[in-house]
FIFINU-263629 format. One record per residue (C-alpha): residue number from 1; residue in one letter; x, y, z. Coordinates in steps of 0.2 Angstrom, whole numbers. Example, Ala and Ser with C-alpha at 12.3 -4.5 7.8 and 13.67 -1.06 7.14 Angstrom:
// FIFINU-263629
VEXLUM / 1 / a / 62 / -22 / 39 .
VEXLUM / 2 / s / 68 / -5 / 36 .
//
This chain:
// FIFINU-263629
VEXLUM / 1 / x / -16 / -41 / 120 .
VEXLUM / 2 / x / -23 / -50 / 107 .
VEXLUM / 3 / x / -15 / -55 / 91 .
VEXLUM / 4 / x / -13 / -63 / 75 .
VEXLUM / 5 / x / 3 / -72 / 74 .
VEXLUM / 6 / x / 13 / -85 / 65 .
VEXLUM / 7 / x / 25 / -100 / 71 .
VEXLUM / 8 / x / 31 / -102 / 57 .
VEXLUM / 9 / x / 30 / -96 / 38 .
VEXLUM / 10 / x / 21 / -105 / 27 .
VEXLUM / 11 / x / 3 / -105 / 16 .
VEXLUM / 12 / x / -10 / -93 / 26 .
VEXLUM / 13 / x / -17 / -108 / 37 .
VEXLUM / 14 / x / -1 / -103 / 49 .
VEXLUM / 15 / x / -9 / -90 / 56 .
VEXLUM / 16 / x / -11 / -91 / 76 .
VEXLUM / 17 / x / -23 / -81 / 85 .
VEXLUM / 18 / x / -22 / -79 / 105 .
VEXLUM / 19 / x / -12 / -69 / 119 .
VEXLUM / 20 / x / 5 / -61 / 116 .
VEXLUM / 21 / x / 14 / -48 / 130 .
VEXLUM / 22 / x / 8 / -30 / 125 .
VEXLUM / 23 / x / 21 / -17 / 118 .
VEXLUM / 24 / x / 30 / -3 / 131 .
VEXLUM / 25 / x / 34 / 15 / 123 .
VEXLUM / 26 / x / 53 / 17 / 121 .
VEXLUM / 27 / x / 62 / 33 / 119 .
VEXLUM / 28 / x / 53 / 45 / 105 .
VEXLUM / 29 / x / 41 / 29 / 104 .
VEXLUM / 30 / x / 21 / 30 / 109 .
VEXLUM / 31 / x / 10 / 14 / 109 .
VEXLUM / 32 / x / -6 / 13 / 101 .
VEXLUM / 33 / x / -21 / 4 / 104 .
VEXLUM / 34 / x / -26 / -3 / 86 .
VEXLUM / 35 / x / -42 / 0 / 78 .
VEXLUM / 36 / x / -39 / -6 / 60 .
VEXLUM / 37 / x / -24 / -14 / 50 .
VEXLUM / 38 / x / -23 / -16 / 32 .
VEXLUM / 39 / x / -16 / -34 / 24 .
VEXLUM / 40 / x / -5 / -27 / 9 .
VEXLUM / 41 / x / 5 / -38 / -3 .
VEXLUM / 42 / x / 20 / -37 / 4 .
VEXLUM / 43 / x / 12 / -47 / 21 .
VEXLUM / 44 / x / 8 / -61 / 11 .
VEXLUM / 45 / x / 25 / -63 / 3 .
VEXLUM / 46 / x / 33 / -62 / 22 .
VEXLUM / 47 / x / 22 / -76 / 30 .
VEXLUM / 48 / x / 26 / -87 / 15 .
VEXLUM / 49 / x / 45 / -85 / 15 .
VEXLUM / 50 / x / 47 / -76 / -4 .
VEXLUM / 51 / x / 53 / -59 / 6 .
VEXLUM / 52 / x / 65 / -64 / 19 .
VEXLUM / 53 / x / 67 / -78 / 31 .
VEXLUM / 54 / x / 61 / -75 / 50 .
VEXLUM / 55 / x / 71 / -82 / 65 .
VEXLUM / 56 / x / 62 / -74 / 78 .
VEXLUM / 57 / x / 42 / -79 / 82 .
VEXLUM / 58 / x / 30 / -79 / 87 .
VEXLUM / 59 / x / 29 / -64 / 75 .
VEXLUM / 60 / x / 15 / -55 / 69 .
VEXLUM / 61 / x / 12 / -45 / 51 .
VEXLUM / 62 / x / 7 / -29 / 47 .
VEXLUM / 63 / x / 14 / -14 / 42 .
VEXLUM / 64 / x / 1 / 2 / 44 .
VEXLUM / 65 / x / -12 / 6 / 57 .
VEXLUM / 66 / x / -26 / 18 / 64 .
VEXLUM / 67 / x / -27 / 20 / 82 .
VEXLUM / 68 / x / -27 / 30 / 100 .
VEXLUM / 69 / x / -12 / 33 / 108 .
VEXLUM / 70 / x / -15 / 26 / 124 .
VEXLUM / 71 / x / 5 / 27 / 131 .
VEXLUM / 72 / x / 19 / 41 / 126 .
VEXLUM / 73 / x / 37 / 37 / 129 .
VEXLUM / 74 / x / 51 / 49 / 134 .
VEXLUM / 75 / x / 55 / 63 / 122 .
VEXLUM / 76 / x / 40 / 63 / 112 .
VEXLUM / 77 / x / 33 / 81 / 105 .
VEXLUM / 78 / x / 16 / 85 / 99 .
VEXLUM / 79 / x / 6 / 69 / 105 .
VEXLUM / 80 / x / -3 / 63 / 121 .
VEXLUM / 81 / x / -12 / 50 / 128 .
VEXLUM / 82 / x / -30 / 49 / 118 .
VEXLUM / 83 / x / -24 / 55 / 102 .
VEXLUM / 84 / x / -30 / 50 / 86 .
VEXLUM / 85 / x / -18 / 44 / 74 .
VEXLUM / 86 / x / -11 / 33 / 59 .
VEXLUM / 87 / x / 3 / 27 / 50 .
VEXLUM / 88 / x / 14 / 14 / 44 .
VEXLUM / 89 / x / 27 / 7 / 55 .
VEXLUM / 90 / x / 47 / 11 / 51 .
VEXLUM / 91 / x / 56 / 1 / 37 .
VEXLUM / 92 / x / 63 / -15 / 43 .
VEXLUM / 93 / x / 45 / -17 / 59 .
VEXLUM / 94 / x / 31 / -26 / 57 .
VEXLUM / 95 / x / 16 / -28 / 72 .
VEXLUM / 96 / x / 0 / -21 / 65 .
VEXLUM / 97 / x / -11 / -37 / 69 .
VEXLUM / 98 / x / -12 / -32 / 86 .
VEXLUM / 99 / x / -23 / -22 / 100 .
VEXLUM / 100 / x / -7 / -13 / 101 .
VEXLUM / 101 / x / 8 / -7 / 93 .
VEXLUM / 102 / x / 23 / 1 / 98 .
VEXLUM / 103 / x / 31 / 15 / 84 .
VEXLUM / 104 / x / 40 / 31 / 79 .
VEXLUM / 105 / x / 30 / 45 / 85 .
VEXLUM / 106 / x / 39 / 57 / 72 .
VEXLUM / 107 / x / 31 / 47 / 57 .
VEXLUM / 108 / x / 13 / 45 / 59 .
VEXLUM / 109 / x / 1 / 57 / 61 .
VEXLUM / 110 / x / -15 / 64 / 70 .
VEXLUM / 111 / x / -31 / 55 / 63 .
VEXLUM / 112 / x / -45 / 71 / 62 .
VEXLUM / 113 / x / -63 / 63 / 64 .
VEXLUM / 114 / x / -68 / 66 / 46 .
VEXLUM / 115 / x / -62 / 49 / 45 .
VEXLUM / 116 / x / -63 / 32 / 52 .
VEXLUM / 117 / x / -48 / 20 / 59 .
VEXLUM / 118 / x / -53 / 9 / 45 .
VEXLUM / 119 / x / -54 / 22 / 30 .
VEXLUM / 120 / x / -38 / 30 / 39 .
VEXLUM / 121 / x / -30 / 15 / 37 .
VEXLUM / 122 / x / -35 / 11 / 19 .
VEXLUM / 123 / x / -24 / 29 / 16 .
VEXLUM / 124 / x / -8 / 24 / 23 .
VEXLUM / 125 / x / 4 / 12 / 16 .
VEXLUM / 126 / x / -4 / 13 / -2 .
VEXLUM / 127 / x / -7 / 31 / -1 .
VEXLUM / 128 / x / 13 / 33 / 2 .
VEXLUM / 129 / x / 18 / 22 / -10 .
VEXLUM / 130 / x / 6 / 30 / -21 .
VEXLUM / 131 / x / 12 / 49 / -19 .
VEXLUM / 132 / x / 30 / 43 / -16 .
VEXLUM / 133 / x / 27 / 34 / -35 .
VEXLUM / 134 / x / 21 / 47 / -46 .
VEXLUM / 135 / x / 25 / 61 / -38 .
VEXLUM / 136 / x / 43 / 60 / -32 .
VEXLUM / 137 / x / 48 / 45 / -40 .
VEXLUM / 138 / x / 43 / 46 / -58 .
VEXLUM / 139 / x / 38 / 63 / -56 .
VEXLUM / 140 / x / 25 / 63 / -66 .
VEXLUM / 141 / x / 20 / 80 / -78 .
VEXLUM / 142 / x / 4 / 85 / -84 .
VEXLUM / 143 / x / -1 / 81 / -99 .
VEXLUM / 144 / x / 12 / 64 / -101 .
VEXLUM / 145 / x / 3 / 49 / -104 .
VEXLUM / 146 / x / 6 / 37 / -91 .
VEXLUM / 147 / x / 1 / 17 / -89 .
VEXLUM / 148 / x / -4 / 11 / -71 .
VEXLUM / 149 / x / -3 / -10 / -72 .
VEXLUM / 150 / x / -17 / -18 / -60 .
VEXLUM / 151 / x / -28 / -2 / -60 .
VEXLUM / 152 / x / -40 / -10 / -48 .
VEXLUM / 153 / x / -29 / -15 / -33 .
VEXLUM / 154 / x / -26 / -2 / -17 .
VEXLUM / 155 / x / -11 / 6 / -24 .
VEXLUM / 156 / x / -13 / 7 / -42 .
VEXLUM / 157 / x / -32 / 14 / -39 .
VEXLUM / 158 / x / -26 / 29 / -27 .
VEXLUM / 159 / x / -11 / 31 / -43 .
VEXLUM / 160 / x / -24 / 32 / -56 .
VEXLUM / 161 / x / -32 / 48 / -46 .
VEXLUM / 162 / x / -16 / 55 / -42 .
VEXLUM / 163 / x / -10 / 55 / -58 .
VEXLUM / 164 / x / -27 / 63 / -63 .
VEXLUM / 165 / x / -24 / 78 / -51 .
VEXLUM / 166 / x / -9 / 81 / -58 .
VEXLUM / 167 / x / -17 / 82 / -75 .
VEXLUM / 168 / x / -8 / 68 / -83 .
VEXLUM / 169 / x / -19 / 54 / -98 .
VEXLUM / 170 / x / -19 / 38 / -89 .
VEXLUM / 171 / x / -20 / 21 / -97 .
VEXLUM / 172 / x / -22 / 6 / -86 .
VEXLUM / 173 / x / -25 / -13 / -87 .
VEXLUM / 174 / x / -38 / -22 / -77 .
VEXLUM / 175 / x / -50 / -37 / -77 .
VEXLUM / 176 / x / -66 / -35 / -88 .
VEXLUM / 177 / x / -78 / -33 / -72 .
VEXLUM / 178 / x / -67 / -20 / -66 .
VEXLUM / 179 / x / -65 / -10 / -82 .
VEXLUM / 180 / x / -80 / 3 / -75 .
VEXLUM / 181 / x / -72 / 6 / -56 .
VEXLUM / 182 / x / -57 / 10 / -64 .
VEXLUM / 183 / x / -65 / 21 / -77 .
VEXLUM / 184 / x / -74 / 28 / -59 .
VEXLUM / 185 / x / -56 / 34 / -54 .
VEXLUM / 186 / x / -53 / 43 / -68 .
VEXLUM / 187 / x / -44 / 31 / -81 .
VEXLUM / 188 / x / -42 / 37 / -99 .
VEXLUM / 189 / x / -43 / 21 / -108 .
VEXLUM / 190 / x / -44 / 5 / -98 .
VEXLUM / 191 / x / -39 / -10 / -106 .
VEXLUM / 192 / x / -42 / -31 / -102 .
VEXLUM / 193 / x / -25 / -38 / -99 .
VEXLUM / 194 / x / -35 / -54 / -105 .
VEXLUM / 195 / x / -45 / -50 / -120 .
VEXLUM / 196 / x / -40 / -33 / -127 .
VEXLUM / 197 / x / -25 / -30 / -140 .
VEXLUM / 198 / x / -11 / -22 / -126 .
VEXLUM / 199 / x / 1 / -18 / -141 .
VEXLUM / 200 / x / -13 / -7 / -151 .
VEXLUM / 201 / x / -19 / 2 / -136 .
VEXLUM / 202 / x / -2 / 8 / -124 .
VEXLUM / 203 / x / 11 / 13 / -134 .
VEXLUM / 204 / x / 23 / 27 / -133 .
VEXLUM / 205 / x / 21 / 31 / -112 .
VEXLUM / 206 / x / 29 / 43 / -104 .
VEXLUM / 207 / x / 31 / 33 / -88 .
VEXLUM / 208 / x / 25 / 18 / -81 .
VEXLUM / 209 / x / 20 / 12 / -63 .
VEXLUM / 210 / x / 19 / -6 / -63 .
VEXLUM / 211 / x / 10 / -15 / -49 .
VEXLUM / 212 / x / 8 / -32 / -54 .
VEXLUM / 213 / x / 26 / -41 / -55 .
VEXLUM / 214 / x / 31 / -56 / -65 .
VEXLUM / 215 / x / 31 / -57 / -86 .
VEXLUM / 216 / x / 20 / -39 / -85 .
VEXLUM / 217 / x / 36 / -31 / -79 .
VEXLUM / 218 / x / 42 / -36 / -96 .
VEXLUM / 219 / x / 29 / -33 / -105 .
VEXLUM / 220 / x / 21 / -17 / -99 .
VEXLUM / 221 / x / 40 / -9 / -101 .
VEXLUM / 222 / x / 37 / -12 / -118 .
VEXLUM / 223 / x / 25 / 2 / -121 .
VEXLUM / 224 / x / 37 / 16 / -115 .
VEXLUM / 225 / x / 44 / 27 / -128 .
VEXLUM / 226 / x / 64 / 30 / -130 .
VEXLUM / 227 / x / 67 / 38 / -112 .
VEXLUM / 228 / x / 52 / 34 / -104 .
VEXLUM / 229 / x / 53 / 30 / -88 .
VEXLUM / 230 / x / 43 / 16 / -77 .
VEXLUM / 231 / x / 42 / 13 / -58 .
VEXLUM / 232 / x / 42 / -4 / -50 .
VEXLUM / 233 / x / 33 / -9 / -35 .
VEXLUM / 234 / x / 29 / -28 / -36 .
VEXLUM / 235 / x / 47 / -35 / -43 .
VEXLUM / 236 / x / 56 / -36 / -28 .
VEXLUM / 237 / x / 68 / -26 / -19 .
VEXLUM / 238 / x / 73 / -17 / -31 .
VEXLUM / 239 / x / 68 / -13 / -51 .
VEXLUM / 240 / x / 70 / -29 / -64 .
VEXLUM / 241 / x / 83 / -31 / -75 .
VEXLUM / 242 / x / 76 / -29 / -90 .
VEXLUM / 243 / x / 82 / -30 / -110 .
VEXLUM / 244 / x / 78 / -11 / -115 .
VEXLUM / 245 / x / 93 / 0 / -111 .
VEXLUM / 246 / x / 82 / 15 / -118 .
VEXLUM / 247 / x / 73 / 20 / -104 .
VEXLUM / 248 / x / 74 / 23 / -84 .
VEXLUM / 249 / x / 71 / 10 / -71 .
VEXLUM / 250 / x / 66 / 15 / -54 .
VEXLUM / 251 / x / 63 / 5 / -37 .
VEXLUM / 252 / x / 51 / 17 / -27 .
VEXLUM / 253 / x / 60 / 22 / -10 .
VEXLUM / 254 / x / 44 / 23 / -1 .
VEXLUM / 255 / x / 52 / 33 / 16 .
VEXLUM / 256 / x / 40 / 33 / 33 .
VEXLUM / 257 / x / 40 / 53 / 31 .
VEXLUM / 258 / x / 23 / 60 / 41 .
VEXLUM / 259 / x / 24 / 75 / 27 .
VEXLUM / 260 / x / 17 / 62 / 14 .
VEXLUM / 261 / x / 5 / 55 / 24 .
VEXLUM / 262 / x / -3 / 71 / 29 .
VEXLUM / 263 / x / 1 / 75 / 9 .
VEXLUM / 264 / x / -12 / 60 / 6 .
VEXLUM / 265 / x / -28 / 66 / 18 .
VEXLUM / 266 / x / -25 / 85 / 13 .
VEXLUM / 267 / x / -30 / 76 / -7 .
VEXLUM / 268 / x / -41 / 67 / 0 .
VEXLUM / 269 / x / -51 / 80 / 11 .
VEXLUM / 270 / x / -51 / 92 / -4 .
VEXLUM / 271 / x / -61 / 76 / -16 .
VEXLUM / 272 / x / -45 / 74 / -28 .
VEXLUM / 273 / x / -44 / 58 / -23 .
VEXLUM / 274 / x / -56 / 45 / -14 .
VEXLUM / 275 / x / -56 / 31 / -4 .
VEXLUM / 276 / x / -54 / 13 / -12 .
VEXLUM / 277 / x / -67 / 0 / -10 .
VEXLUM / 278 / x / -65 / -8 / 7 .
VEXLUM / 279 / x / -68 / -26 / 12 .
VEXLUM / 280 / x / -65 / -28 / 31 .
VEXLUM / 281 / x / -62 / -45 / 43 .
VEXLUM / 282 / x / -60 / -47 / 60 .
VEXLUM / 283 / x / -44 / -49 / 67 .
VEXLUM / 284 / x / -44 / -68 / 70 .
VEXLUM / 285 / x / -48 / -68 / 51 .
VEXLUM / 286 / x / -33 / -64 / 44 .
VEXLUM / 287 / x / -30 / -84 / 37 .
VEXLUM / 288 / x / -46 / -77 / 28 .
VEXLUM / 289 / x / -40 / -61 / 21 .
VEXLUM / 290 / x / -22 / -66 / 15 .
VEXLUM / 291 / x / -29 / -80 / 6 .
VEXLUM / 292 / x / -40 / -66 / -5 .
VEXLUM / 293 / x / -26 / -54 / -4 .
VEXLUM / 294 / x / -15 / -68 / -11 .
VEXLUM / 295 / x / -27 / -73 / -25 .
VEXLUM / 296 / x / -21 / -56 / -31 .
VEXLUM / 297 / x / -40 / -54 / -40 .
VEXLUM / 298 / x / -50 / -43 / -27 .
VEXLUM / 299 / x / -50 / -27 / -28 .
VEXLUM / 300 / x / -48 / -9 / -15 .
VEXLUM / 301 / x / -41 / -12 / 3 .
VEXLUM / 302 / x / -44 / -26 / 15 .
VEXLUM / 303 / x / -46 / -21 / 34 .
VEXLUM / 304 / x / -44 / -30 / 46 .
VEXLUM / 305 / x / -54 / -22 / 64 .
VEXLUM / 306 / x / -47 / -27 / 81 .
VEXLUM / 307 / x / -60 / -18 / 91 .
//
């Protein structure tokens, strides 16, 4: 099969494409022949080192998929060969810049034809973290008054509509130029993390999802009131220690359950939420790709199509 792979970790010019031995179906496994794979955030911070250190390459990144099953392992129920499906792969396995990939069958799901490999795949990983983050982690109420950090980027633009669908007044911070998008999805009040007064305009949230990482961790957290609580998805492993002892910290446990998943395309085939803009690259492009997905200043999904 062909793949995207690195030696090495390192800056995005260590990407390797070529030949690498396709994937067999183990017990309870299937293997699917990849259509599209997303480049999220965390792929980035594993080819560069800043997650964990690799022992084992050539290894290839990506951790969600849309494809046809093309090989079913032993004791596997409810899938066959030429099946439609999509997912992310288990915690701890990576593999989506591939033709092919070997996972769970009990935790991804059948793909219906409403909906392409690559918009399938622009659902999955942020679409769980999304759901897994305001719904089950923060557990968000209607009418609270929540502030999404980064409201243009996969995850925090699928939030801003789910937060919405459960009737909740969202505040959330973007660039200037995509101060209207976000206002598309729903946003209350937008503000420009650059330019506009952060400390006038969020103040007194209910909860916070913060999706940027670094000093806004800090600051953002700031705009809670007294038992607020605020969700963290781009300060590591788990939540930051931070200096207010006054409200909740919380490190999303974002579980490969297919219940979520399907949870994510039954909002999404009823309009509650909608797609995020998409930006797609071939395979062999993924040096291209991470390099904008690391810029961290684009904004919806980017796709990468193997076929």
């Amino acid at each position: 099969m062909k793949a995207s792979y690195i030696l090495e970790q390192g800056g995005p010019e260590v990407f390797r494409y070529g030949d690498l031995p396709d994937p067999v179906a183990g017990e309870g496994e299937v293997v699917i022949d990849v259509f599209a794979a997303s480049v999220n955030g965390a792929d980035w911070k594993v080819r560069s080192g800043s997650y964990n250190i690799i022992s084992d390459f050539p290894y290839i990144l990506g951790r969600d998929f849309s494809g046809v099953i093309s090989e079913v392992g032993p004791n596997v129920d409810g899938f066959r060969v030429g099946d439609k499906a999509f997912g992310v792969c288990d915690v701890g396995q990576e593999g989506a810049y591939a033709e092919k990939i070997s996972v769970k069958a009990s935790i991804i799901a059948k793909k219906p034809d409403t909906i392409t490999h690559h918009e399938a795949v622009a659902l999955a990983l942020t679409g769980l973290t999304a759901i897994i983050s305001i719904e089950e982690t923060l557990k968000l109420g209607s009418g609270e008054k929540v502030l999404i950090t980064g409201g243009a980027g996969g995850v925090a633009s699928l939030a801003i509509q789910i937060s919405k669908n459960i009737g909740a007044y969202v505040l959330t911070t973007t660039s200037a130029p995509n101060k209207d998008y976000v206002r598309s999805l729903g946003a209350d009040v937008t503000i420009d993390y650059r330019n506009d007064e952060f400390d006038k305009i969020a103040k007194d949230c209910d909860a916070l999802f913060e999706t940027v990482g670094g000093d806004v961790a800090t600051t953002a957290s700031n705009k809670l009131r007294k038992g607020g609580r605020a969700a963290f998805i781009a300060s590591g492993p788990e939540a930051p220690r931070l200096d207010r002892k006054d409200i909740v910290l919380l490190r999303p446990n974002v579980g490969r359950d297919r219940h979520f998943l399907e949870r994510v395309l039954t909002l999404y085939e009823r309009g509650a939420i909608r797609l995020p803009e998409i930006k797609t690259f071939d395979l062999s492009e993924s040096e291209a790709a991470h390099r904008i997905s690391e810029g961290r200043h684009f904004r919806g999904k980017l796709i990468l199509l193997t076929r």
